[in-house]
ROMI-510720 format. One record per residue (C-alpha): residue in three letters; x, y, z. Coordinates in Angstrom, 3 decimals. Each point is the difference from the previous one (the first is absolute). Layout:
<resn->ala | u->X | v->Y | w->Z>
...
REM end
This chain:
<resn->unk | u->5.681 | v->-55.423 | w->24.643>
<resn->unk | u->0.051 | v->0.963 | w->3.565>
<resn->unk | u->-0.761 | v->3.372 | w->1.154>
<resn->unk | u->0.926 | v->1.566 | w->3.030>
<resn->unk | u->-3.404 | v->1.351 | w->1.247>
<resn->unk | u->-2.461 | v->-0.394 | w->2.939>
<resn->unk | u->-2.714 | v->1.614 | w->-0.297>
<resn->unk | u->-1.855 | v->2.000 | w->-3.578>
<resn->unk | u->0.418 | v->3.241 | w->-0.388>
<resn->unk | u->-2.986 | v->1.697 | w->0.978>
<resn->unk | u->-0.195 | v->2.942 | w->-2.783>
<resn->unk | u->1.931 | v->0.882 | w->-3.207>
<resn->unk | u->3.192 | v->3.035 | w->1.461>
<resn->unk | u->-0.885 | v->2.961 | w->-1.389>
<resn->unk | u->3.020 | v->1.142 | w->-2.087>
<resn->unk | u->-0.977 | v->3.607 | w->0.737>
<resn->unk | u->1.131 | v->-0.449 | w->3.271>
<resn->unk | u->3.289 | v->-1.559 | w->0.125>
<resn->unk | u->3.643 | v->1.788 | w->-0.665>
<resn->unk | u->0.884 | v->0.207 | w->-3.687>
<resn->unk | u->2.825 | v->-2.645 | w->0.004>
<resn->unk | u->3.709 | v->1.157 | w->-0.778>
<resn->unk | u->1.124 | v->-1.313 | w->-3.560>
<resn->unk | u->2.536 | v->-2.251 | w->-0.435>
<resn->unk | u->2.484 | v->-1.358 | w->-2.792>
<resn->unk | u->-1.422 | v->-3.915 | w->-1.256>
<resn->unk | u->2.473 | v->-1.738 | w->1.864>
<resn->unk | u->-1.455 | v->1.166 | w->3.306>
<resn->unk | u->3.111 | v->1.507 | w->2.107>
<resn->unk | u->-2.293 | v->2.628 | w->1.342>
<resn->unk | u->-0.741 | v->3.830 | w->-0.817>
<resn->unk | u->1.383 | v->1.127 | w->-3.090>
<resn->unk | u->2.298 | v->3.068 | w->0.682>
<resn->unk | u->1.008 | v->2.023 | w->-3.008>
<resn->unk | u->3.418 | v->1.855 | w->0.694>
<resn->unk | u->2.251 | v->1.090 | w->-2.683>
<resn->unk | u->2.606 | v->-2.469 | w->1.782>
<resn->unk | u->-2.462 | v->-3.016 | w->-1.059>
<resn->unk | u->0.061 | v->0.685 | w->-3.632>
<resn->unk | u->4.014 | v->0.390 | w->-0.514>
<resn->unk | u->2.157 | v->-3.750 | w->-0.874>
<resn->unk | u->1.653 | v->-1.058 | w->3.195>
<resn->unk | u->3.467 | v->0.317 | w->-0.495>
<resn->unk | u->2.830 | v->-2.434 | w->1.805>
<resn->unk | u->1.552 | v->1.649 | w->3.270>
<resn->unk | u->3.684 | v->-1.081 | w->-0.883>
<resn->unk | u->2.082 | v->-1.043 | w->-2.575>
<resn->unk | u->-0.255 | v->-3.756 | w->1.142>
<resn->unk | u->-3.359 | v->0.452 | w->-0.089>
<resn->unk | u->0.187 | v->1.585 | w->-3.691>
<resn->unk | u->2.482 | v->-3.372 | w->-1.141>
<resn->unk | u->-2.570 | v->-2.255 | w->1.411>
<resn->unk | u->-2.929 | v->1.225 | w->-1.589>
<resn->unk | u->2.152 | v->0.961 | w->-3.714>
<resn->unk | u->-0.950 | v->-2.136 | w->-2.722>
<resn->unk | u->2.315 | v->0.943 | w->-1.901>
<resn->unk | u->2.639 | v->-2.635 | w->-1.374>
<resn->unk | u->3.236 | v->0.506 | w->-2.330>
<resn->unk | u->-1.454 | v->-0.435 | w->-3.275>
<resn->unk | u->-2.390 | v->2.629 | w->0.661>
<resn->unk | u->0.933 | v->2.883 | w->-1.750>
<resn->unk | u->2.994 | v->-1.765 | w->-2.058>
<resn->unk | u->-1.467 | v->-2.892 | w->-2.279>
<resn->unk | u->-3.812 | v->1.705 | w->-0.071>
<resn->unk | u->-0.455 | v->3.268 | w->-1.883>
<resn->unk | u->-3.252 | v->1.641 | w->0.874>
<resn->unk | u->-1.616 | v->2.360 | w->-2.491>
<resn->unk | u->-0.313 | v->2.923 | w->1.009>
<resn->unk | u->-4.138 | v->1.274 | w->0.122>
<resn->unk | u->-1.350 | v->1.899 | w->-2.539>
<resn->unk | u->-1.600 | v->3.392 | w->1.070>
<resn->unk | u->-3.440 | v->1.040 | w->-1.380>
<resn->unk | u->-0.571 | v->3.368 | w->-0.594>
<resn->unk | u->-3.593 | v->1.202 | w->0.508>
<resn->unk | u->-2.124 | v->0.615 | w->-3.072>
<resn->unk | u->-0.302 | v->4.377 | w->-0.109>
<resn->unk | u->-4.101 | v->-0.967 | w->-0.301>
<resn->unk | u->-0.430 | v->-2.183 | w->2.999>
<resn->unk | u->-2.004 | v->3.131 | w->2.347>
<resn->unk | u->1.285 | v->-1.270 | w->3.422>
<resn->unk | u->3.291 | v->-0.557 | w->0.702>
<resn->unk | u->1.484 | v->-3.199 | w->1.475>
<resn->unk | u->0.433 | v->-0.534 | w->3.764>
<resn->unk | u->3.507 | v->-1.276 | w->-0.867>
<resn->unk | u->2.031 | v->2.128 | w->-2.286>
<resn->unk | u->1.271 | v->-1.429 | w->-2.924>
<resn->unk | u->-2.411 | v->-2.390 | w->-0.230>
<resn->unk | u->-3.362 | v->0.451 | w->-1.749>
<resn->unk | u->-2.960 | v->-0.363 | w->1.752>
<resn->unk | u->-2.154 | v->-3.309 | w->-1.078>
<resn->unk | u->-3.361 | v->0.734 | w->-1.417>
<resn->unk | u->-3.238 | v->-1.864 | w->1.536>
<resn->unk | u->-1.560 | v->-2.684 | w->-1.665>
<resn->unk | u->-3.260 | v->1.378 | w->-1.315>
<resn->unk | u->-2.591 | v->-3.195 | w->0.090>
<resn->unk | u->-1.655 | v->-0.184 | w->-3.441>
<resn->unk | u->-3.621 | v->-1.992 | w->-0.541>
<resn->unk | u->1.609 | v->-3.263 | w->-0.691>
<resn->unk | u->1.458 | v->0.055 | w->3.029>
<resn->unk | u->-3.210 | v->0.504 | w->2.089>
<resn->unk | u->-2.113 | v->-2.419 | w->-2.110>
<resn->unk | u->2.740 | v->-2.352 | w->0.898>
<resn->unk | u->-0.097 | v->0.565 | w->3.991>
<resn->unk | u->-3.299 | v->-0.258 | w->-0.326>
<resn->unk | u->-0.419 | v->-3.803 | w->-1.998>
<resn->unk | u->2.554 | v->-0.878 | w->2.125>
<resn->unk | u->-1.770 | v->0.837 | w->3.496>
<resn->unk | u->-3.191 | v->-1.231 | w->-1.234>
<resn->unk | u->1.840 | v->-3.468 | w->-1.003>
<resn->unk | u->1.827 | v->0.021 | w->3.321>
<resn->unk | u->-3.876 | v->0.810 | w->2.166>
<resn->unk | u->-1.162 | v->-3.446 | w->-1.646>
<resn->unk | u->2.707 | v->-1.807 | w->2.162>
<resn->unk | u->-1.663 | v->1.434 | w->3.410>
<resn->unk | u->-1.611 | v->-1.902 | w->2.146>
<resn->unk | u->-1.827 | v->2.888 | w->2.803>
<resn->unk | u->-3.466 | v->-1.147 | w->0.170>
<resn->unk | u->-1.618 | v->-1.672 | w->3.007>
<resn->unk | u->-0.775 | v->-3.545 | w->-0.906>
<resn->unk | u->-0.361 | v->-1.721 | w->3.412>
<resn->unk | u->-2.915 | v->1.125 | w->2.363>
<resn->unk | u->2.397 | v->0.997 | w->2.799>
<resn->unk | u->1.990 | v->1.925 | w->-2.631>
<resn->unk | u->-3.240 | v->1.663 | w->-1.162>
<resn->unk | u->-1.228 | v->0.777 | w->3.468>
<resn->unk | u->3.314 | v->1.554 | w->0.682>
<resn->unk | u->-0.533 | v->1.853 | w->-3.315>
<resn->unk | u->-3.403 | v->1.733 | w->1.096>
<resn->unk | u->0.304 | v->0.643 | w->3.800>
<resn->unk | u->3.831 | v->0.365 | w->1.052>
<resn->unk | u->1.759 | v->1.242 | w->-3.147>
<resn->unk | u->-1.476 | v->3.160 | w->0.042>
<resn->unk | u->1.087 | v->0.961 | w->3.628>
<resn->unk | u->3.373 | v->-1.312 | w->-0.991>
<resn->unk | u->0.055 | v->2.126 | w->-3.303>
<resn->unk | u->-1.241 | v->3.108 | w->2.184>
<resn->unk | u->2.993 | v->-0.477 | w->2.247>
<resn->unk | u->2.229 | v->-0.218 | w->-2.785>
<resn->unk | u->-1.279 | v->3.771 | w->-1.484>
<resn->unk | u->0.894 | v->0.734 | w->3.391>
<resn->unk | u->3.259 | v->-0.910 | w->-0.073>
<resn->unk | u->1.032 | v->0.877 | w->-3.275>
<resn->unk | u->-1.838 | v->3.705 | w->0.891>
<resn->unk | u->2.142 | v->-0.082 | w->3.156>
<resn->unk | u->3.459 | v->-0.989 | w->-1.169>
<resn->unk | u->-0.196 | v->2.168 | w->-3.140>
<resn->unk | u->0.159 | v->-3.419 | w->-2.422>
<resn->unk | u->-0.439 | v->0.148 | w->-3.600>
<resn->unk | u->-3.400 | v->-1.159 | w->-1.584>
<resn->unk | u->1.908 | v->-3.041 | w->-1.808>
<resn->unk | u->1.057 | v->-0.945 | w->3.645>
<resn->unk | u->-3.785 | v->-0.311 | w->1.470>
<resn->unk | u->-1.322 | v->-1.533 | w->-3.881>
<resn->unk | u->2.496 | v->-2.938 | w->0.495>
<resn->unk | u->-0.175 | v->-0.184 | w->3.544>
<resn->unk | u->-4.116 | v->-1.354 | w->-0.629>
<resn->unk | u->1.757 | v->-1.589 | w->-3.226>
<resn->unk | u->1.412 | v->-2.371 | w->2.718>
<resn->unk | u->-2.833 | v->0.007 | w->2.019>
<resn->unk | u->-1.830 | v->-1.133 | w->-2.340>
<resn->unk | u->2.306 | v->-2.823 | w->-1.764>
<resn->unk | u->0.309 | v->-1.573 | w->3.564>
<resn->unk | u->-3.509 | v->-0.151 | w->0.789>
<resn->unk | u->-0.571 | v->-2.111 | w->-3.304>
<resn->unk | u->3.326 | v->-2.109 | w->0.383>
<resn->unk | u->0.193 | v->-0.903 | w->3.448>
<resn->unk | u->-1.457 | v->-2.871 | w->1.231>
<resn->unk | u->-1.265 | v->1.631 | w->3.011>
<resn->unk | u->-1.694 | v->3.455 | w->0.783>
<resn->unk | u->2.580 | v->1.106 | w->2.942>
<resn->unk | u->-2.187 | v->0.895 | w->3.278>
<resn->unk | u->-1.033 | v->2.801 | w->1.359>
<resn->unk | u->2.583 | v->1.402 | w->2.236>
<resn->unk | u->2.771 | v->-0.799 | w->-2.819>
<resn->unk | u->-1.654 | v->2.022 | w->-2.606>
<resn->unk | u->1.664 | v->3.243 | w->0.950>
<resn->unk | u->3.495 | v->-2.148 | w->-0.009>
<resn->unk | u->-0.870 | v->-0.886 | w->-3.608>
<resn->unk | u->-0.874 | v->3.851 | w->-0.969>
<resn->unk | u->3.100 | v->0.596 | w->1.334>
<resn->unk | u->2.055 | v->-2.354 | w->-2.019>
<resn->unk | u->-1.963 | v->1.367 | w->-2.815>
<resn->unk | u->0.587 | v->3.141 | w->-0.022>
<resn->unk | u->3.836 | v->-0.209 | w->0.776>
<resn->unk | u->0.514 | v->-2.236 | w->-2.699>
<resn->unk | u->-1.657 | v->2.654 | w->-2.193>
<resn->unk | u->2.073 | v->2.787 | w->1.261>
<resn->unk | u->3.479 | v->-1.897 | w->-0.051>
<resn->unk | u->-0.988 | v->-0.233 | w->-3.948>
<resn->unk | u->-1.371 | v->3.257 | w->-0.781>
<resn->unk | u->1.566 | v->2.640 | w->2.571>
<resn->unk | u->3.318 | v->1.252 | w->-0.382>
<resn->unk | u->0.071 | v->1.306 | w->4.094>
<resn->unk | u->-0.252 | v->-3.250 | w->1.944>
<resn->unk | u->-2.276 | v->-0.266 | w->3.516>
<resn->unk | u->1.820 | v->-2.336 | w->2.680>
<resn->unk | u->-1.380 | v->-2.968 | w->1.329>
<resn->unk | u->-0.202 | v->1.071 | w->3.511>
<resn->unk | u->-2.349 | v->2.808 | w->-1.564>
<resn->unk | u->-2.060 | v->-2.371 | w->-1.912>
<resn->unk | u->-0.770 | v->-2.345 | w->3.246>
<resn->unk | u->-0.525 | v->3.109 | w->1.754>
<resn->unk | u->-3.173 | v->1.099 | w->-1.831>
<resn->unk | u->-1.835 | v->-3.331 | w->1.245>
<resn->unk | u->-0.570 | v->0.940 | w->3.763>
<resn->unk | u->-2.765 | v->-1.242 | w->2.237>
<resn->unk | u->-1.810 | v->2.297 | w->2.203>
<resn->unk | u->2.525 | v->0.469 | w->2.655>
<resn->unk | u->2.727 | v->1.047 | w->-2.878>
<resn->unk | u->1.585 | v->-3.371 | w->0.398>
<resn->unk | u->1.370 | v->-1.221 | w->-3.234>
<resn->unk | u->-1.962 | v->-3.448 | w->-1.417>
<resn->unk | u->2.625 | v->-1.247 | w->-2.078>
<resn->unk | u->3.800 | v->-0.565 | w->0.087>
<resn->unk | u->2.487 | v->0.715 | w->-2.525>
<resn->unk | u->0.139 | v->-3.696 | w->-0.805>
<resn->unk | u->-3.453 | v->-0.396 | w->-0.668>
<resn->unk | u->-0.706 | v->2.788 | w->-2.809>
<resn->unk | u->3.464 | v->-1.497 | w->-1.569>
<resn->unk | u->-1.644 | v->-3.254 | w->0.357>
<resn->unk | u->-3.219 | v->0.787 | w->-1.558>
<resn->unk | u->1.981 | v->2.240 | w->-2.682>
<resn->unk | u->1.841 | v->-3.694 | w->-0.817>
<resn->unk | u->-3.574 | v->-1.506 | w->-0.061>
<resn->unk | u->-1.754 | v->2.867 | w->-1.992>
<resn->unk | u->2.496 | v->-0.380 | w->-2.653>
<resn->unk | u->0.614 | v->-3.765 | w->-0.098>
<resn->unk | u->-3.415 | v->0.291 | w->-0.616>
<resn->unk | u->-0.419 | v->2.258 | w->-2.376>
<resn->unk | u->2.868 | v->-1.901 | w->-1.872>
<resn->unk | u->2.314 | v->3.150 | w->0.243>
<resn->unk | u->-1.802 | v->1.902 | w->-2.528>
<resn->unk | u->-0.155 | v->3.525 | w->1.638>
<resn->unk | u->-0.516 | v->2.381 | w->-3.450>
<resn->unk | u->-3.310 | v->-1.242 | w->-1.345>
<resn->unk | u->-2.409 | v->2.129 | w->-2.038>
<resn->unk | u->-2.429 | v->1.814 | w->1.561>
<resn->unk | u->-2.673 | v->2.732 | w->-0.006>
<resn->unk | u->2.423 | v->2.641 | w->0.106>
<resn->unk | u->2.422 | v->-1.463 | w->-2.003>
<resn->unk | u->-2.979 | v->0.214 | w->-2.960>
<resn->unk | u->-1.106 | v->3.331 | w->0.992>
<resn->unk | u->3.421 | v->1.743 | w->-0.102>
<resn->unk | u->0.736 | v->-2.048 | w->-3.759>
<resn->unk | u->-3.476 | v->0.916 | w->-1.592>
<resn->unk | u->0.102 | v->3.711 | w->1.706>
<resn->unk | u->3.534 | v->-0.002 | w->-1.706>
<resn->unk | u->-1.286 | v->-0.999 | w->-3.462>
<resn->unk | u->-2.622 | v->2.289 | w->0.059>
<resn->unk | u->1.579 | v->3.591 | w->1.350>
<resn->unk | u->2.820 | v->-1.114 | w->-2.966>
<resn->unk | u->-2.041 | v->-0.431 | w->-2.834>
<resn->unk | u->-1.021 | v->3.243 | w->-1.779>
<resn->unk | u->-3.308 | v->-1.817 | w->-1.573>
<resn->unk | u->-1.169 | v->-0.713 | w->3.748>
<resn->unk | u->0.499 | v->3.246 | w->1.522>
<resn->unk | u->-4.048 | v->0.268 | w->0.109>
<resn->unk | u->0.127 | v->-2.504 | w->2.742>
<resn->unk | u->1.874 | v->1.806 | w->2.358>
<resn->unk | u->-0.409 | v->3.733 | w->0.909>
<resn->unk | u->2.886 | v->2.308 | w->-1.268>
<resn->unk | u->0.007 | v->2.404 | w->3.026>
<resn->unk | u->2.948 | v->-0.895 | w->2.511>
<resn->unk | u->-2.281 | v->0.161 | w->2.956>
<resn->unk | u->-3.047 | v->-1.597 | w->-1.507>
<resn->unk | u->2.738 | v->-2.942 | w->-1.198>
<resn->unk | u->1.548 | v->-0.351 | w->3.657>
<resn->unk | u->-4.131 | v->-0.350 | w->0.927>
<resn->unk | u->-0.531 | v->-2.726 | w->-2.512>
<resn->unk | u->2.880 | v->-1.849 | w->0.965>
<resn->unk | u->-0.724 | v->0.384 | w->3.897>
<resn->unk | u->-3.554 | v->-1.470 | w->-0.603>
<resn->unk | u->1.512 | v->-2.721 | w->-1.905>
<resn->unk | u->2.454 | v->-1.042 | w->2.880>
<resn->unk | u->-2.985 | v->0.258 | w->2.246>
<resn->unk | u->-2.329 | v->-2.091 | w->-1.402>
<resn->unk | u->2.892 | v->-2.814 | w->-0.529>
<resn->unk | u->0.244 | v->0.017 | w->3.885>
<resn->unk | u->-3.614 | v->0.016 | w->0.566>
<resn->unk | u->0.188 | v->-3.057 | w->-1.996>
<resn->unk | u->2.535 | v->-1.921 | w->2.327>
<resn->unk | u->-2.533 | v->0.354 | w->3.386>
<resn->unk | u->-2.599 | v->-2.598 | w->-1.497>
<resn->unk | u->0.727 | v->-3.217 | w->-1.459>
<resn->unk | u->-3.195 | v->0.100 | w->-2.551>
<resn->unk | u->2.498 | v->2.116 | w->-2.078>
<resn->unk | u->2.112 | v->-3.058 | w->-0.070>
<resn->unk | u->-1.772 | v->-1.883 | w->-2.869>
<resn->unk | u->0.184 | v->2.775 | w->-2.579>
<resn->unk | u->4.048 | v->-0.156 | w->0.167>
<resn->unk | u->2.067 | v->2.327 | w->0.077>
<resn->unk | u->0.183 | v->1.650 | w->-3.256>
<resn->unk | u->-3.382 | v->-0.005 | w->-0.112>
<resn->unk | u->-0.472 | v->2.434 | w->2.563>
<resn->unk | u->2.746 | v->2.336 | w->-0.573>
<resn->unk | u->-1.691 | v->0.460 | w->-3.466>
<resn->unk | u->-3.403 | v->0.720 | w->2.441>
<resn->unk | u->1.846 | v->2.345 | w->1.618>
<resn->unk | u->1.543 | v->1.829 | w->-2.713>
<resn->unk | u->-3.755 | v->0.387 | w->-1.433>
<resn->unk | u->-1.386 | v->0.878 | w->3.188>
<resn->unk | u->2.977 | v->2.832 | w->0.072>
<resn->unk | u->-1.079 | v->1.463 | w->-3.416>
<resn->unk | u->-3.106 | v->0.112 | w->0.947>
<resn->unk | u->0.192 | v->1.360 | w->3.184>
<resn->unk | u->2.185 | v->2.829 | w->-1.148>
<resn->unk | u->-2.040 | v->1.011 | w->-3.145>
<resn->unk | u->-3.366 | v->-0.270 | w->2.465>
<resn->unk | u->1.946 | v->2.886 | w->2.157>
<resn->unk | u->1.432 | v->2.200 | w->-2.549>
<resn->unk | u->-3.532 | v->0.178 | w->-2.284>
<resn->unk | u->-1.823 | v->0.552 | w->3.586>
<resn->unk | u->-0.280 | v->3.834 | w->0.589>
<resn->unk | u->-1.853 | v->-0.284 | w->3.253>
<resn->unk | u->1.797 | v->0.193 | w->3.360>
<resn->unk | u->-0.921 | v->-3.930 | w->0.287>
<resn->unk | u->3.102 | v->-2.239 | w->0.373>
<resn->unk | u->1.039 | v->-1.871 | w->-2.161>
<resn->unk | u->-1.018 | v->-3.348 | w->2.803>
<resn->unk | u->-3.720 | v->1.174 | w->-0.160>
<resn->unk | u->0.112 | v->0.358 | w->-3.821>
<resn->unk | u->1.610 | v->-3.785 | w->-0.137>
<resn->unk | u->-2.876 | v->-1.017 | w->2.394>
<resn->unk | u->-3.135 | v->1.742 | w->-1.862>
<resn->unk | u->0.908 | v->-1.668 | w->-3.623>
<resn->unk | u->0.131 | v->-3.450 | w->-1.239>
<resn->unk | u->3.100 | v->-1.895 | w->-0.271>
<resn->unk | u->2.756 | v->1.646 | w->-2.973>
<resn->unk | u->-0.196 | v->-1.934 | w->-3.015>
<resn->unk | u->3.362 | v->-1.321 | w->-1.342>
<resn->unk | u->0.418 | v->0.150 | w->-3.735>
<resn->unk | u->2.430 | v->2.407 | w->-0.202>
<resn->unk | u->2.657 | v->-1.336 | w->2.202>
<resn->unk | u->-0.419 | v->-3.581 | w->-0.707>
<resn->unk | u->0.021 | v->0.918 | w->-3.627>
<resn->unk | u->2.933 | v->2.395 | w->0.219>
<resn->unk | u->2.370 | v->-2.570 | w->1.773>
<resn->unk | u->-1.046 | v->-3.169 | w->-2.358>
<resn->unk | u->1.021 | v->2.701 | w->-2.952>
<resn->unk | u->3.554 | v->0.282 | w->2.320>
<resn->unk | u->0.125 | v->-3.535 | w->1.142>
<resn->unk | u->-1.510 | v->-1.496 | w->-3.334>
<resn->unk | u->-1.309 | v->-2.861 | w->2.996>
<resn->unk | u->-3.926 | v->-0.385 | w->-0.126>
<resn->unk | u->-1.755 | v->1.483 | w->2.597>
<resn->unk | u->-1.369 | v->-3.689 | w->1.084>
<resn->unk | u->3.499 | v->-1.229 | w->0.407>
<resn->unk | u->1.347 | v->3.340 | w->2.382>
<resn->unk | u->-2.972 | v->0.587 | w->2.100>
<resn->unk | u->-2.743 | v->-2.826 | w->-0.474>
<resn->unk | u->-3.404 | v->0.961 | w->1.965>
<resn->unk | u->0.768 | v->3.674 | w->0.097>
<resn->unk | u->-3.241 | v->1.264 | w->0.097>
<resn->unk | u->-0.650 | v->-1.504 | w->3.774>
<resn->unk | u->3.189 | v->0.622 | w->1.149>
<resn->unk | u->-0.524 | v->3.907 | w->-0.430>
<resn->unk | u->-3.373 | v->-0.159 | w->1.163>
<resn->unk | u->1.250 | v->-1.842 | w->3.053>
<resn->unk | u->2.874 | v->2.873 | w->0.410>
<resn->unk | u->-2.306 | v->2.701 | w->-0.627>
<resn->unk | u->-2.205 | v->-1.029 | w->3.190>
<resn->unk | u->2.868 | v->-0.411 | w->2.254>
<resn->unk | u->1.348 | v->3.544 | w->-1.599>
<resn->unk | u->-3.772 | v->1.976 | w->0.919>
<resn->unk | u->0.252 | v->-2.147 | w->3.671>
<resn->unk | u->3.882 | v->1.693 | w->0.454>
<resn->unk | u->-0.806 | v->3.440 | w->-1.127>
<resn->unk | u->-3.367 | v->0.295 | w->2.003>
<resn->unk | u->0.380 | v->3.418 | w->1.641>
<resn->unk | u->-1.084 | v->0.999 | w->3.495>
<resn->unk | u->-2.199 | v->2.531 | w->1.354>
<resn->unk | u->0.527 | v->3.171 | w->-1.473>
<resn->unk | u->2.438 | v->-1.562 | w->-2.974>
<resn->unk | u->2.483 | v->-0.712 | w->2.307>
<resn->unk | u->2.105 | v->-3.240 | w->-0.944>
<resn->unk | u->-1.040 | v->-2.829 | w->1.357>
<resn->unk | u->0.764 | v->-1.401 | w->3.688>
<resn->unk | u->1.842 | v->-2.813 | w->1.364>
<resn->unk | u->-2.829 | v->-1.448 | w->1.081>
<resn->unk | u->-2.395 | v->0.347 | w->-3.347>
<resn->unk | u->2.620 | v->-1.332 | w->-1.687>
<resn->unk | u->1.685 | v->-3.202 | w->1.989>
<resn->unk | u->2.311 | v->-1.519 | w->-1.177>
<resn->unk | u->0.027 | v->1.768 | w->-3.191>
<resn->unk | u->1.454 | v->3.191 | w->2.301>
<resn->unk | u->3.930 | v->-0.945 | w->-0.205>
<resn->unk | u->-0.439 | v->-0.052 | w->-4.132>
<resn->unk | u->-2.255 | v->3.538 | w->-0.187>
<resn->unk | u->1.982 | v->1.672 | w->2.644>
<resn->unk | u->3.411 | v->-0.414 | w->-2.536>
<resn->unk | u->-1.948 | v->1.743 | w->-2.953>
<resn->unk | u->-2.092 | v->2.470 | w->1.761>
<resn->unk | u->1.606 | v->2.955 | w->-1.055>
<resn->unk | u->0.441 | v->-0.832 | w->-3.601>
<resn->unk | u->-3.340 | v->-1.450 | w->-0.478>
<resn->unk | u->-2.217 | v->2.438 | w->2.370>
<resn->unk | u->-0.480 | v->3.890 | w->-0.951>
<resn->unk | u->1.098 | v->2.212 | w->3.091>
<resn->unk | u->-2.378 | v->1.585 | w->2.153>
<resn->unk | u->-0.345 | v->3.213 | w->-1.582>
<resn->unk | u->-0.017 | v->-1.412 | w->-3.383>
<resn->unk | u->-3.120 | v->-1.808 | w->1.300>
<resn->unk | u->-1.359 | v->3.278 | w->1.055>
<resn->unk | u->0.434 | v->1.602 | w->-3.263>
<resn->unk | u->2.748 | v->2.063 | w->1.557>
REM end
C-alpha cells in the first residue's frame, strides 16, 4: 500500500484545537441542510414529465381489486395517544431475563472467536509503548467530536484486532493514519451524524498545520483495516458486557442490592462503571483478562465504590476512601449475575480476582487529587488526562461540597 507522505508527523493534533467538522449525509455530497423543501417527494414539472415517470398500465385498476385497509381503533386504556390518528400506538418490547441470559451466552460464545492479543514481539512492543498514546488520542477525539462511547470501545476493538492479525506492526509516522481509519470505521457503524473525510484527514496535521495524509490514504488504510479484520466491525467488547450485565441487574428485583436505588447515586454507579472500562483500554496488560472479564471488574469496582461513598460520613471523597481500603470483594455481583445468567462465574469472568485488583490501582492512580483536593492535573495524570477530564464532574464532588459547604 503506498502512502502519500514525506516526512512523520511530529506530534499527535490535538482535537481540541481544530474546527468541529460540518456533518454530512453517508453518501458524502457535503453539508447536510435541513429545509422543509428537502423532506417533501419531488414532484414532475409537467405533464410529460408526470407520463414518463407513471407506472401505471391499463390493467391497473380494472382486472386487480385492492382491499381496501382496515382501520384500528385505539384501545380506550392505551394512556398516550398515537402520533397518527386512527392508528394505535405500538407498545415497546419489554426485554424479559431470557432474553438477557441469551445476549449474554451469545456474546461470550462470539468473544471466543477473537483474536486481539499481541503474539509477535513487534506486536507486543507496539502493545506496551505506542498503543497507549494512540488510545489517548482517540479519548481525544471522541471527547472532541462529541462520539458515542460504543464509537471509541470499537474504535481500540480494531486497533487491537489489527495489531494481532497483521503481519506487520505499521511504522511510526503511519500510526496516526491507522487511528484514523479506526476510528472512522467505528463511527460510520455506530453514529447516526456522519463526519466527512476531509474532516477526518484534517485532524492529522504536522506542526506547520499541514495535513499528513490524503483522502486516498485513510480510504486506503480503511480498505486495509478491514480486509484485515475480515470485515467484522460489531464484535463484543467491554462495553458491550457492561451495558448487558448492568441491564440484567437494574431489571431483576432479587438484585436490586447491587445497585443503589437513588437516581443520582445510580447515574454515579454507572459513570464509574463506564470509567473504569476506558481506563482499561489505555494499557494492554488488561488485554489478557478479556473482555467480559473486566466489565464484570468494573461493575464490582462500581458497587463498591458507590457503597464506600454513601456509608462514608466524612467530607473525604469518595477517591480517597477507594484509595485508603483494600480492594472490594466480589461475591455479591458475581453471584447475583451467575443466579441471572445461570453461566458459572469461571466461564464469564475467569481470573477475576486480579483483574479488579489490577483496575482498582489504575482507579486510586486516576482519582489522585491535587493540592488542596483539587482534581488532578494534566500533568499528574498523563495520558490518563483525556479519560478523567470526560468524567470529572460526575465522579469529583464540587468545590464547596469539598469544603463542607
Amino acid at each position: 500500500m503506498a502512502l502519500l507522505l514525506e516526512s512523520p508527523p511530529s506530534r499527535l493534533c490535538d482535537p481540541s484545537t481544530m474546527k468541529r467538522p460540518q456533518l454530512c449525509d453517508r453518501n458524502d455530497n457535503g453539508p447536510r441542510k435541513w429545509t422543509p423543501e428537502s423532506v417533501e417527494p419531488a414532484l414532475p414539472a409537467s405533464s410529460g414529465d408526470s407520463e414518463q415517470c407513471s407506472l401505471a398500465c391499463e390493467e391497473d385498476g380494472s382486472s386487480l381489486e385492492l382491499p381496501e385497509l382496515a382501520i384500528v381503533e385505539p384501545a380506550e386504556s392505551d394512556s398516550a395517544p398515537s402520533s397518527f390518528p386512527g392508528f394505535a400506538a405500538p407498545k415497546p418490547y419489554v426485554f424479559s431475563p431470557a432474553d438477557t441470559r441469551d445476549a449474554i451466552r451469545n456474546e461470550l460464545y462470539r468473544q471466543e472467536e477473537l483474536q486481539y492479543l499481541p503474539e509477535r514481539p513487534e506486536a507486543r512492543r507496539f502493545a506496551s509503548t505506542d498503543r497507549p498514546r494512540v488510545v489517548s488520542w482517540l479519548v481525544e477525539v471522541v471527547s472532541a467530536l462529541s462520539l458515542s462511547d460504543e464509537t471509541l470501545h470499537v474504535a481500540v476493538s480494531l486497533l487491537d484486532r489489527f495489531i494481532a492479525l497483521t503481519e506487520a506492526v505499521p511504522p511510526e509516522h503511519v500510526l496516526q493514519l491507522l487511528a484514523l481509519a479506526c476510528i472512522s470505521l467505528a463511527a460510520k457503524h455506530e453514529e447516526v451524524s456522519q463526519v466527512r473525510v476531509d474532516d477526518w484527514v484534517g485532524l492529522a496535521v504536522d506542526q506547520h498545520g499541514n495535513p499528513l495524509y490524503q483522502r486516498a490514504d485513510l480510504q486506503r488504510m480503511e480498505w486495509l483495516l478491514l480486509e484485515t479484520v475480515e470485515w467484522r466491525i460489531r464484535v463484543p467488547n467491554t462495553l458491550t458486557f457492561l451495558r448487558h450485565c448492568h441491564h440484567a441487574l437494574a431489571d431483576n428485583p432479587a438484585c436490586r442490592d447491587v445497585l443503589p436505588e437513588k437516581p443520582g447515586a445510580a447515574a454515579t454507579f454507572k459513570a464509574c462503571a463506564n470509567f473504569l472500562a476506558e481506563l482499561s483500554l489505555m494499557y494492554d496488560a488488561f488485554l489478557p483478562y478479556g473482555y467480559s472479564t473486566i466489565a464484570v471488574g468494573c461493575l464490582v469496582l462500581a458497587e463498591w465504590t458507590a457503597k464506600s461513598a454513601s456509608s462514608s460520613t466524612s467530607t473525604t471523597t469518595s477517591a480517597t476512601a477507594a484509595q485508603s481500603q483494600s480492594p472490594p470483594p466480589v461475591i455479591r455481583t458475581v453471584a447475583a449475575l451467575t443466579t441471572i445468567t445461570g453461566i458459572d462465574a469461571s466461564s464469564m469472568a475467569p481470573n477475576l480476582a486480579p483483574c479488579v485488583e489490577a483496575l482498582h490501582q489504575l482507579y486510586s492512580e486516576a482519582m489522585t487529587a491535587g493540592p488542596g483536593g483539587a482534581p488532578p492535573s494534566a500533568s499528574q495524570l498523563g495520558l490518563l488526562s483525556p479519560i478523567v477530564a470526560r468524567y470529572t464532574k460526575l465522579l469529583l464532588p464540587s468545590p464547596k461540597s469539598r469544603c463542607g459547604a
